[in-house]
C-alpha positions in Angstrom: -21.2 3.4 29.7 -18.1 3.8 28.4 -16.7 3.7 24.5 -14.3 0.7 24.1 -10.7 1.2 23.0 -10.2 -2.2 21.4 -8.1 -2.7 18.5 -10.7 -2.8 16.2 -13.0 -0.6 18.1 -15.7 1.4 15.7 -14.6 -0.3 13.1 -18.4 -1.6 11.9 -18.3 0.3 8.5 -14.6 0.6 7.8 -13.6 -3.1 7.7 -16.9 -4.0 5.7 -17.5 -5.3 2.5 -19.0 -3.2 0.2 -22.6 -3.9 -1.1 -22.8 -6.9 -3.6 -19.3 -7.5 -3.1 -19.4 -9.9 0.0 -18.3 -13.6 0.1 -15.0 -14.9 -1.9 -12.9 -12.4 -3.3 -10.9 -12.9 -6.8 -7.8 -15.1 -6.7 -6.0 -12.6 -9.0 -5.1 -10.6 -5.6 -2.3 -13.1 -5.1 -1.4 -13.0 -8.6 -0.1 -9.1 -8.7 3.4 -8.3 -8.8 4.6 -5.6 -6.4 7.9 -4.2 -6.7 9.8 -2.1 -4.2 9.8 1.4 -4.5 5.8 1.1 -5.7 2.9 3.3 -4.5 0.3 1.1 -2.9 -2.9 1.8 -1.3 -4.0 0.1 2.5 -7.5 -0.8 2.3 -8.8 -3.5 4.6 -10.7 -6.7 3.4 -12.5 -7.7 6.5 -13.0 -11.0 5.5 -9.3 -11.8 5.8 -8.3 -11.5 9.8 -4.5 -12.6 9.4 -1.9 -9.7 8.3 -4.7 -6.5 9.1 -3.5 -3.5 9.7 -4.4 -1.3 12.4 -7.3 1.1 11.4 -5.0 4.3 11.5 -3.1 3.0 8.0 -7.0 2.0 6.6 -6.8 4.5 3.3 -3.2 5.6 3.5 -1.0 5.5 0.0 2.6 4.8 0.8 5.6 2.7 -0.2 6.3 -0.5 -0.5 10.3 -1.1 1.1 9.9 -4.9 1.1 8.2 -8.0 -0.4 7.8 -11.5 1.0 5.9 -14.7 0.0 3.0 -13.6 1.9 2.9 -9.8 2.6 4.5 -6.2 1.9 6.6 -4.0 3.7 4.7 -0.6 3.4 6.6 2.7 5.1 4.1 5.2 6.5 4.5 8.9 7.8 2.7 8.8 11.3 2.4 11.7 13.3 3.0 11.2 17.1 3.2 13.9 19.5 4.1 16.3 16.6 6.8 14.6 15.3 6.3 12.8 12.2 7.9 9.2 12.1 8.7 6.7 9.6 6.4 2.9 10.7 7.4 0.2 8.4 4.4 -2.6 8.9 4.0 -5.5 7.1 0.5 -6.1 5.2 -1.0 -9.1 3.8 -1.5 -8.5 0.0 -5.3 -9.0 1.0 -5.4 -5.6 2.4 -3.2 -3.8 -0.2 -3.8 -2.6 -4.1 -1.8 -1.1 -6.6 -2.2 2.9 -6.1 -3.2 5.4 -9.2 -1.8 7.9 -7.8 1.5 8.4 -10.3 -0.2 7.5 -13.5 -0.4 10.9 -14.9 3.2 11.4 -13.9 4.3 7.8 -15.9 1.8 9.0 -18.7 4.0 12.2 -18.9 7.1 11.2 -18.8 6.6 8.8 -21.7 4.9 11.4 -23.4 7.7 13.6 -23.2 10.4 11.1 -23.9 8.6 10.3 -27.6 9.0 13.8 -28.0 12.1 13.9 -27.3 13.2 10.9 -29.7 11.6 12.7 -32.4 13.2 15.4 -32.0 16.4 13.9 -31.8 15.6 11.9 -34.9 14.8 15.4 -36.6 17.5 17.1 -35.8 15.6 19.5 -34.5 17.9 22.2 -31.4 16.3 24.0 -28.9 14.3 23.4 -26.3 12.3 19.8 -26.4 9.7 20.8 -23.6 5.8 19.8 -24.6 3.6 22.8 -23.4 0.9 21.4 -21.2 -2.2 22.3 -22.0 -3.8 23.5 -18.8 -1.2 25.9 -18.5 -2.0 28.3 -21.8 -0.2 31.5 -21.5 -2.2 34.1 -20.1 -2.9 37.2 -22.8 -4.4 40.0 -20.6 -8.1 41.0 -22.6 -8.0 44.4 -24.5 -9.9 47.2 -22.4 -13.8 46.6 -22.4 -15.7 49.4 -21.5 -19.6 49.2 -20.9 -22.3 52.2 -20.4 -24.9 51.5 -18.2 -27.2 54.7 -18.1 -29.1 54.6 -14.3 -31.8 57.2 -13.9 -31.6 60.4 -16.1 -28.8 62.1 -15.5 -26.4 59.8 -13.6 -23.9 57.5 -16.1 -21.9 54.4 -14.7 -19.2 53.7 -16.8 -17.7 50.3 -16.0 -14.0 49.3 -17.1 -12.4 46.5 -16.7 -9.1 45.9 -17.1 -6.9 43.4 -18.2 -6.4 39.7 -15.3 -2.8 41.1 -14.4 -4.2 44.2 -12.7 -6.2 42.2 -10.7 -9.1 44.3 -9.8 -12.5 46.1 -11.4 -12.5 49.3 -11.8 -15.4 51.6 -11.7 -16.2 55.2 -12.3 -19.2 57.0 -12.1 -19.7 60.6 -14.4 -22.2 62.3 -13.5 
């Protein structure tokens, strides 16, 4: 028999509630404020039927370009036939949630622009930029050597050299 090609065809898991969170859902869904230009995840609530997406935007994190009593404008990059398009849909604010993804951006940006009033209230010059953390400057390791002694008369002398070389060297001395 053949596979159906419904709208919401294989759809059993997708569109479900999660364990122990089936039944009414929070009123404080309607009580979020969405502005335009905001990141905003699709994810489907099942138990609402009006305003669903289709299943391709289930997960996707886009844009919001418009905001109405009942529903968002969301603009989503689809891919058809190799050309990637712009869809604007409108969702129901059951289906949609404030996304995550730019916190650490926002975090940073405030972060750097306390630094920056401190500096300014310092009169400190030059340049205001906070070194991140991840990105530690990269001091290549002084030379290691190391003996290993194999057999009796056969040596294998091991040196590495420093990350910017960007290979292990070895020599064997007999």
């Amino acid at each position: 028999m053949l596979t159906g090609h419904a709208l919401r065809s294989r759809t059993r898991d997708t569109f479900s509630c999660p364990f122990r969170k089936k039944g009414y859902f929070p009123l404080s869904i309607y009580l979020k404020t969405y502005w335009i230009e905001d990141y905003v995840d699709i994810k489907v609530n099942g138990a609402v039927h009006k305003g669903m997406p289709h299943k391709f935007y289930h997960g996707r994190t886009e844009r919001v370009w418009s905001v109405t009593k009942r529903a968002i404008g969301v603009v989503i990059n689809k891919q058809v036939r190799g050309k990637i398009m712009k869809k604007r849909i409108h969702v129901r604010v059951e289906h949609v949630q404030q996304s995550r993804c730019n916190e650490d951006f926002k975090l940073r940006v405030k972060k750097n622009d306390h630094v920056k009033a401190e500096a300014r209230s310092s009169a400190q010059r030059g340049s205001l930029r906070v070194p991140n953390q991840d990105s530690r400057s990269k001091v290549p390791p002084s030379r290691l050597s190391l003996q290993f002694r194999m057999m009796s008369s056969t040596t294998l002398r091991v040196v590495i050299r420093p990350v910017w070389l960007c290979f292990i060297s070895a020599f064997i001395l007999y």
